[in-house]
One Martini backbone bead per residue (centre of mass of N, CA, C, O) as a GRO file, in nm:
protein
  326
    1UNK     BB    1  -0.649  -1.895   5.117
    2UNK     BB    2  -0.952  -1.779   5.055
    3UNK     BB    3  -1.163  -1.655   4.826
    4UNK     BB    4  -1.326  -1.453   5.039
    5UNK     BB    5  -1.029  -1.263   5.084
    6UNK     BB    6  -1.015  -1.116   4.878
    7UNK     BB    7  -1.049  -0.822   4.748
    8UNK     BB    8  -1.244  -0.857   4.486
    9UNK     BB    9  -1.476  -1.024   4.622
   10UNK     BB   10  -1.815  -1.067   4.501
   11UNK     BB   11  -1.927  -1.392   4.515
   12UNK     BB   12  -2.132  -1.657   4.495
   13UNK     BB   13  -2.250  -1.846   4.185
   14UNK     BB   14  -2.513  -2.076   4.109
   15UNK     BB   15  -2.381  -2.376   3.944
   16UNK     BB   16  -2.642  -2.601   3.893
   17UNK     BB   17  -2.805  -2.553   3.662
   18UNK     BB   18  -2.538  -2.637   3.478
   19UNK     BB   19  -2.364  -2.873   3.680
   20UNK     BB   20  -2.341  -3.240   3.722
   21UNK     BB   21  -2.135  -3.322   4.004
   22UNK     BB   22  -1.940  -3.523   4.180
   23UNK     BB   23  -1.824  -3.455   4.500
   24UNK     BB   24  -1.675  -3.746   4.575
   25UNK     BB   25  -1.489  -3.728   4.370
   26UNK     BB   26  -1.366  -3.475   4.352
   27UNK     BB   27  -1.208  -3.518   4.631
   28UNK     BB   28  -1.051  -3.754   4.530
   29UNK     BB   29  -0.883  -3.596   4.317
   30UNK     BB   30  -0.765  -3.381   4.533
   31UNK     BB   31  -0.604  -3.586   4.715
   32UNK     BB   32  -0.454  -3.661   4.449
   33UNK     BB   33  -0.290  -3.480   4.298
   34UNK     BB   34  -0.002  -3.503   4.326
   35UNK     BB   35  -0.012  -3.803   4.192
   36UNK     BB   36  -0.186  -3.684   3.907
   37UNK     BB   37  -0.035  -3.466   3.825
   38UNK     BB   38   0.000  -3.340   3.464
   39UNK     BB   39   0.238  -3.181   3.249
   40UNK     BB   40   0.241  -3.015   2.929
   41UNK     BB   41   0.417  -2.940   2.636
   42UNK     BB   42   0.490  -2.616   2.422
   43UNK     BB   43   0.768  -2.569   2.237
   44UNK     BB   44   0.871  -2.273   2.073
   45UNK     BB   45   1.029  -2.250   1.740
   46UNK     BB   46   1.289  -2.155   1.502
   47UNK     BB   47   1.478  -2.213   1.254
   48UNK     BB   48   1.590  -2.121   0.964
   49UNK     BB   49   1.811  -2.253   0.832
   50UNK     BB   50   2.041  -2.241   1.066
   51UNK     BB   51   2.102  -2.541   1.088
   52UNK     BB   52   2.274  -2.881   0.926
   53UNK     BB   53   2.416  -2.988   1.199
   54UNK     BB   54   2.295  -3.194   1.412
   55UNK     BB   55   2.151  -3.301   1.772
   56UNK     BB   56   2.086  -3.567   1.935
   57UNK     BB   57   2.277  -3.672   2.189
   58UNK     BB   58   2.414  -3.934   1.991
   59UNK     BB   59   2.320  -3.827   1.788
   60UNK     BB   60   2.400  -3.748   1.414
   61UNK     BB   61   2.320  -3.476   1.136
   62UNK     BB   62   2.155  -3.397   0.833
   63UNK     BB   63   1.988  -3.117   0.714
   64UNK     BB   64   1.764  -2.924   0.496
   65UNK     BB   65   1.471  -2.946   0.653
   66UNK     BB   66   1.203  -2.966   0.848
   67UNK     BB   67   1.104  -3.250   0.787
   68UNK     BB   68   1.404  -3.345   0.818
   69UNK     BB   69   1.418  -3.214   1.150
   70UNK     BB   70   1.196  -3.382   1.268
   71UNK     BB   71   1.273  -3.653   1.208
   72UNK     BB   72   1.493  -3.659   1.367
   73UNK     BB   73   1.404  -3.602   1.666
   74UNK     BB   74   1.215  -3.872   1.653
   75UNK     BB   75   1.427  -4.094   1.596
   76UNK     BB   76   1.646  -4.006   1.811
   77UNK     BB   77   1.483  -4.044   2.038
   78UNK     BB   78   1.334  -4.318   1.969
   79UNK     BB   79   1.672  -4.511   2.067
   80UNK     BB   80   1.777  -4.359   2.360
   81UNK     BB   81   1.514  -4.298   2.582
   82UNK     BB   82   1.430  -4.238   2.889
   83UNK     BB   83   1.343  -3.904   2.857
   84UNK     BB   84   1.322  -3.942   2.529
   85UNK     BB   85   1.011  -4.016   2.593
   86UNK     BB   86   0.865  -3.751   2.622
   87UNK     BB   87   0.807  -3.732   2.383
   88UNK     BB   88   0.573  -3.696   2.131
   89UNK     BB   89   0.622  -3.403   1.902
   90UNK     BB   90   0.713  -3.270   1.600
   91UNK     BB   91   0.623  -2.953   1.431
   92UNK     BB   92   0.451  -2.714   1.196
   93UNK     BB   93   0.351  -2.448   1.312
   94UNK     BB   94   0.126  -2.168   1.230
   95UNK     BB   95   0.346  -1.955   1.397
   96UNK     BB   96   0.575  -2.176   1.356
   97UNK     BB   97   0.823  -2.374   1.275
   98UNK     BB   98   0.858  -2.522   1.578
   99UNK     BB   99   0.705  -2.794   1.750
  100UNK     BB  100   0.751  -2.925   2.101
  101UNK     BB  101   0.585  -3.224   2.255
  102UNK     BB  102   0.529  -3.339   2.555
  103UNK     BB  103   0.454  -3.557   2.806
  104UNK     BB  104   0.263  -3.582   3.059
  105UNK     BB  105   0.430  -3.468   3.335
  106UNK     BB  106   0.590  -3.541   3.640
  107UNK     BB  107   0.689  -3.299   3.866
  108UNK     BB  108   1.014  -3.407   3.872
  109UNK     BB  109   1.023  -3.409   3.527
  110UNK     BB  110   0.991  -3.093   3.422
  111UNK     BB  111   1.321  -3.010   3.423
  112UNK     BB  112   1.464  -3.222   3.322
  113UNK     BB  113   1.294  -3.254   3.027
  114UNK     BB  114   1.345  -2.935   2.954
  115UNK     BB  115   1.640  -2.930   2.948
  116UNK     BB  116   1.656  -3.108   2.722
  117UNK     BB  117   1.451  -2.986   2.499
  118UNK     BB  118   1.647  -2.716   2.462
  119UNK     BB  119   1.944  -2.888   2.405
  120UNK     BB  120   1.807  -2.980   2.153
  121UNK     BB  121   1.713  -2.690   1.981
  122UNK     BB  122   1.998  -2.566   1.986
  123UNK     BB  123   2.140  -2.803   1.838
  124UNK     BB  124   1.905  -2.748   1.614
  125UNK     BB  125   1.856  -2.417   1.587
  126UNK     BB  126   1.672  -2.336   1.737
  127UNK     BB  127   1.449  -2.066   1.845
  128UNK     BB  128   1.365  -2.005   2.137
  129UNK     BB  129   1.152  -1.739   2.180
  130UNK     BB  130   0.974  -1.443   2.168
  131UNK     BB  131   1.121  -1.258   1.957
  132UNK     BB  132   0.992  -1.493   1.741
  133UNK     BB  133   0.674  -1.563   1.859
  134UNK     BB  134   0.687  -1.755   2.085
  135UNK     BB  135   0.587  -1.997   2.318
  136UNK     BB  136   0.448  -2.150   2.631
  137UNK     BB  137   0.233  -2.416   2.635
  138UNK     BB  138   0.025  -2.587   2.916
  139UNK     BB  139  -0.038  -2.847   3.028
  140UNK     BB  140  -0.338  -2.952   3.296
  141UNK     BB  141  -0.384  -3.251   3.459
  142UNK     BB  142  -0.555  -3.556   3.695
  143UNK     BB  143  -0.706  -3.820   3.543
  144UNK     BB  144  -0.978  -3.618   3.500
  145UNK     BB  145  -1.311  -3.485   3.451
  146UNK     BB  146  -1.396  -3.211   3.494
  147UNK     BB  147  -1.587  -2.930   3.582
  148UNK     BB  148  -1.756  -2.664   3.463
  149UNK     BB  149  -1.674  -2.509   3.763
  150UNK     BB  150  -1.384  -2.591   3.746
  151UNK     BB  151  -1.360  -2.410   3.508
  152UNK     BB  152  -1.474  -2.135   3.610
  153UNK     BB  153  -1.291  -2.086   3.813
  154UNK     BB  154  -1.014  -2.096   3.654
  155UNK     BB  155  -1.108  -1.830   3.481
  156UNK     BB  156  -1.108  -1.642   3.752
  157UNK     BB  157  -0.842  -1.674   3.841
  158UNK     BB  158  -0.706  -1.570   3.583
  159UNK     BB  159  -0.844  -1.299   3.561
  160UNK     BB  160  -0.765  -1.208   3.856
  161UNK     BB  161  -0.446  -1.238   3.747
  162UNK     BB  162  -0.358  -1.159   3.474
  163UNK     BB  163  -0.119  -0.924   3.489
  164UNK     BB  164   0.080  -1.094   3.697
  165UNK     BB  165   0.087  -1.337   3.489
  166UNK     BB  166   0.269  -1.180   3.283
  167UNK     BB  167   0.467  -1.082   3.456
  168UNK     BB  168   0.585  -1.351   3.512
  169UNK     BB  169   0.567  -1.536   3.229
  170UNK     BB  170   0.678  -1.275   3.062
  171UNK     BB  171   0.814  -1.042   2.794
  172UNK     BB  172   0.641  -0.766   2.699
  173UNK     BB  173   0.894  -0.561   2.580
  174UNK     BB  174   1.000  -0.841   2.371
  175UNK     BB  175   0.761  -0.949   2.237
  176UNK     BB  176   0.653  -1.084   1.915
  177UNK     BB  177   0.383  -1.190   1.981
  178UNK     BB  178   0.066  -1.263   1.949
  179UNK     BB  179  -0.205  -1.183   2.088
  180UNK     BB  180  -0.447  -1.358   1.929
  181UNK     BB  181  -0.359  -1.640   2.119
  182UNK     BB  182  -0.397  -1.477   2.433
  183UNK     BB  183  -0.683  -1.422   2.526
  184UNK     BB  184  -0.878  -1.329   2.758
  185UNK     BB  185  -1.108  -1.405   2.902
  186UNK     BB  186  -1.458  -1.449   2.978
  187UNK     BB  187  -1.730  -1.478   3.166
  188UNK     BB  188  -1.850  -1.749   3.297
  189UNK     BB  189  -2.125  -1.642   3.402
  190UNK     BB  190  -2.236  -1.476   3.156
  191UNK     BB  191  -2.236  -1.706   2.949
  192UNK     BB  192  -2.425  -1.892   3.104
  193UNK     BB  193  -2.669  -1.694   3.129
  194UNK     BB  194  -2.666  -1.698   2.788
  195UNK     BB  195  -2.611  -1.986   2.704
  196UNK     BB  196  -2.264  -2.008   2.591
  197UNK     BB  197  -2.056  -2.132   2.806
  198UNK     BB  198  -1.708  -2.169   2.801
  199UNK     BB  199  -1.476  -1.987   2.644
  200UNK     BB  200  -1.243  -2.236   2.682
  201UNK     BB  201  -1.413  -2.391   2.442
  202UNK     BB  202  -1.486  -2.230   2.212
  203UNK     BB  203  -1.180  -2.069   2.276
  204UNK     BB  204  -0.869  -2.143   2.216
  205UNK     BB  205  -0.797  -1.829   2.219
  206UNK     BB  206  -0.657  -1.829   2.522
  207UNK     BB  207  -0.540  -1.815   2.835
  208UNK     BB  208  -0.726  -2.037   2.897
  209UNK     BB  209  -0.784  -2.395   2.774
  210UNK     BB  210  -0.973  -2.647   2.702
  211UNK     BB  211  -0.966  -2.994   2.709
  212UNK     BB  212  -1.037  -3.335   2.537
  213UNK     BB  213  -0.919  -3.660   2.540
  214UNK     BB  214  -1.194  -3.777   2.698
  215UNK     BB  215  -1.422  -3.882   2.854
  216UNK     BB  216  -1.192  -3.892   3.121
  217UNK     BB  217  -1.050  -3.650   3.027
  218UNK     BB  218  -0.920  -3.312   3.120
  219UNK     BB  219  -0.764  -3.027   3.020
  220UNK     BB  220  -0.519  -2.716   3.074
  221UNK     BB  221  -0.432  -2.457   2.855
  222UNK     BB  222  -0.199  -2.275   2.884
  223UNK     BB  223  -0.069  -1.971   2.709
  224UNK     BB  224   0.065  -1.727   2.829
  225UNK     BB  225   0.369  -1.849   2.822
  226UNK     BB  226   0.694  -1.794   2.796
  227UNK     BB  227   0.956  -1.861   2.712
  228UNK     BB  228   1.260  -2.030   2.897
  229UNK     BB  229   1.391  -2.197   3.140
  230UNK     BB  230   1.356  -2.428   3.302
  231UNK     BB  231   1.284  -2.321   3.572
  232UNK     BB  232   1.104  -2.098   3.503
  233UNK     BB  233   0.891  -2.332   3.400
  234UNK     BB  234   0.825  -2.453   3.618
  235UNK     BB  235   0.679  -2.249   3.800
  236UNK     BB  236   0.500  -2.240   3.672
  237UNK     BB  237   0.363  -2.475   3.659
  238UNK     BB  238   0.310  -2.467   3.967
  239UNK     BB  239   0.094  -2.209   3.889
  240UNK     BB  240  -0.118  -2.371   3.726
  241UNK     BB  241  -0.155  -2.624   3.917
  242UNK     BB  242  -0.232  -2.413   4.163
  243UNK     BB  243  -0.511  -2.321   3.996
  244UNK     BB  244  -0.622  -2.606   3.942
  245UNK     BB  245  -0.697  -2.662   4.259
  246UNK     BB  246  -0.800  -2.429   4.376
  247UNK     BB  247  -1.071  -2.443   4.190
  248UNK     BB  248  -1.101  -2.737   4.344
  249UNK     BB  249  -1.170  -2.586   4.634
  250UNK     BB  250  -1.390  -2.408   4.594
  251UNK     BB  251  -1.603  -2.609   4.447
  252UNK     BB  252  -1.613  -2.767   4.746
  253UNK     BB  253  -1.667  -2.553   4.915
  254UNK     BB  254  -1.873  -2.328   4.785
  255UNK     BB  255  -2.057  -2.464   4.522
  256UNK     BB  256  -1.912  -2.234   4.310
  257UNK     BB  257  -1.879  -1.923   4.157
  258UNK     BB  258  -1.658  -1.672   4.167
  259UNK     BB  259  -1.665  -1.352   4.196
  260UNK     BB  260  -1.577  -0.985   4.034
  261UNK     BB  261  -1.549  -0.720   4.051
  262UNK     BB  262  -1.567  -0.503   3.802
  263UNK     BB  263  -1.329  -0.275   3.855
  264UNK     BB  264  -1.100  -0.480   3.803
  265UNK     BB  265  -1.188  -0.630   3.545
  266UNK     BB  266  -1.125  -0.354   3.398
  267UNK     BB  267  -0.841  -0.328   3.477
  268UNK     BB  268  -0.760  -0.632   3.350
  269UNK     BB  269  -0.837  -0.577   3.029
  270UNK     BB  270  -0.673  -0.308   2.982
  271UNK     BB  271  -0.423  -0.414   3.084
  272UNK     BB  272  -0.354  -0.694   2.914
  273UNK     BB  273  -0.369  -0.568   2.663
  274UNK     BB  274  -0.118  -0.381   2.711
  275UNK     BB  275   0.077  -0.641   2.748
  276UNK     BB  276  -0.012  -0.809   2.480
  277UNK     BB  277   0.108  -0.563   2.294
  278UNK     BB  278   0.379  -0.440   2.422
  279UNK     BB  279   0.310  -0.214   2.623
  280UNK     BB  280   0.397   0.030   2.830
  281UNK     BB  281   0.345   0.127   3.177
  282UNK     BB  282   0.278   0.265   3.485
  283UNK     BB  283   0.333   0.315   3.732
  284UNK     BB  284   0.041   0.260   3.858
  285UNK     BB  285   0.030  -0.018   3.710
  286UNK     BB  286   0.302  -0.156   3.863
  287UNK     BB  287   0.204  -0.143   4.148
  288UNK     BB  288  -0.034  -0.305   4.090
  289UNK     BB  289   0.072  -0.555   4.009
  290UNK     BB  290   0.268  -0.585   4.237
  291UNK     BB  291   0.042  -0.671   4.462
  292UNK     BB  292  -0.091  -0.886   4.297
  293UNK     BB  293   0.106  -1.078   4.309
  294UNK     BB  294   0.109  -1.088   4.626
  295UNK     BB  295  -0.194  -1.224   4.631
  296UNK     BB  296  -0.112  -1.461   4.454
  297UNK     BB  297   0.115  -1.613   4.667
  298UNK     BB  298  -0.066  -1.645   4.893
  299UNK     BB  299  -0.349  -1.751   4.779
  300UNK     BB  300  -0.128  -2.041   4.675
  301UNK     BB  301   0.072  -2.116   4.860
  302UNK     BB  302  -0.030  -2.380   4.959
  303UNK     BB  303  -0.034  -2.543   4.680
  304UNK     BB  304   0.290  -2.461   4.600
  305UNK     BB  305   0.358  -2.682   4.814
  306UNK     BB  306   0.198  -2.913   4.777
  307UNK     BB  307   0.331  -2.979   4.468
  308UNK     BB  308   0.668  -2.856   4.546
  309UNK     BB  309   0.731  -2.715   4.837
  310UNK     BB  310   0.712  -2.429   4.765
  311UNK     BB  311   0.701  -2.103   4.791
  312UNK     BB  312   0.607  -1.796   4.661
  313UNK     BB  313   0.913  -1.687   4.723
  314UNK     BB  314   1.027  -1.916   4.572
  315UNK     BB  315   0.935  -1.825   4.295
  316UNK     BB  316   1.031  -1.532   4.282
  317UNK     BB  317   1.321  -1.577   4.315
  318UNK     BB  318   1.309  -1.770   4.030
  319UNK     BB  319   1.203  -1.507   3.847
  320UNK     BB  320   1.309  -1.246   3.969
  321UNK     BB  321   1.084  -1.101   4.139
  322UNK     BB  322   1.029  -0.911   4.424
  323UNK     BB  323   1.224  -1.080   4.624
  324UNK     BB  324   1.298  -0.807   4.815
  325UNK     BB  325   0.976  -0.741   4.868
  326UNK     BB  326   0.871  -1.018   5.072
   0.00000   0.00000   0.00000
């Protein structure tokens, strides 16, 4: 489906004057994205002193502290091996006190790895759950720094599915999360036109925020989903991968940044904001949601397959959303 069958695209913005970059390297990072695409997660989840005879997997022992329970995971992985690699660090973070950061994965290790580091994290006790205030936030690579079209993009398609995208990966009426953590993107059009750059870069506290690893190589970090089970997790996951290669096909085809209605945007801003704070929604805002879910699995079918072999209908029945609607 192209960006300009959207129902509510309202026109493409010529984002020469503020981005020079190369063309055919972009299409050839498009044409491998399957074999180069890597996400990257980050399970948050509390510990609370709440179990002191921990497991990661062969390995067993006794923790007081979280700095003793943090280095126990890292000691143990890194002795184990196999999928034990993908850990990257396990720390305190801000939000909770147990954050814990994998490698970025390869589309077939997402499941397996995910699997095992939720059963390490149960096994030490640690409760990964929205209802303690965590969440489970998402970096995808391509092993290049794309360009700032694409990532205006990128903050576009995320904003026009804002409300979809939390009904799919949230559970906004039991989770006890911060708001202030995944605030919706602003109009990366307006931003630019006022010469204040991408929100995504300025304000890492966005549903989507940009990292730069180096000169050569840029992440997407999707902020706004909730801890959930491997497979649930996986599928996010493959439709975040596919927001940002959709993002590289408008800027290869359209050479601009794809424009959104205005009144679409007043109510994706009024309806995040009202599920970002954990309020239920009426009948009518319910049904809008219902829709634009079915316009997202269209929008990125393609996408989605080219990714993971699965279909938008595949993606619904596995998060248990609307799958005999569709």
């Amino acid at each position: 489906m192209d960006v300009k069958d959207l129902k509510d695209y309202a026109g493409i913005k010529d984002f020469s004057n503020y981005d020079e970059y190369d063309i055919e390297r972009l299409k050839e990072v498009r044409e491998n994205f399957k074999d180069n695409v890597r996400c990257g997660f980050e399970l948050e989840g509390n510990w609370g002193d709440s179990l002191y005879d921990v497991k990661v997997g062969e390995r067993t022992g006794t923790v007081y502290s979280l700095d003793q329970l943090h280095a126990f995971i890292e000691d143990a992985a890194g002795s184990q091996g196999g999928l034990y690699d993908t850990l990257m660090c396990v720390y305190e973070d801000g939000s909770v006190d147990t954050e814990l950061v994998t490698q970025p994965l390869k589309v077939e290790d997402i499941q397996p790895a995910l699997s095992l580091w939720l059963d390490v994290l149960y096994d030490c006790g640690v409760v990964v759950d929205s209802e303690e205030g965590a969440g489970c936030h998402m970096t995808v690579s391509v092993g290049a720094a794309l360009p700032s079209i694409t990532k205006a993009n990128t903050e576009q398609i995320v904003r026009y599915f804002a409300p979809a995208l939390l009904e799919l990966a949230c559970y906004c009426s039991i989770s006890c999360r911060d708001p202030d953590y995944y605030k919706l993107n602003r109009s990366p059009i307006r931003r630019y036109d006022e010469q204040r750059g991408l929100d995504g870069t300025s304000n890492k506290y966005r549903a989507v925020h940009f990292k730069s690893f180096n000169r050569n190589v840029t992440g997407f970090e999707f902020r706004y989903p909730d801890p959930a089970t491997s497979d649930r997790l996986y599928v996010i996951a493959v439709l975040n991968m596919a927001i940002v290669l959709k993002a590289m096909k408008i800027t290869i085809d359209h050479d601009g940044v794809f424009k959104i209605k205005n009144e679409r945007m007043g109510k994706n801003r009024d309806l995040y904001q009202k599920l970002a704070n954990h309020h239920s929604v009426t009948r009518r805002s319910a049904d809008y949601i219902r829709e634009m879910v079915f316009e997202l699995m269209e929008f990125l079918n393609d996408e989605i397959g080219e990714i993971s072999g699965l279909t938008g209908k595949d993606v619904l029945k596995c998060l248990r959303r609307y799958c005999d609607e569709n």
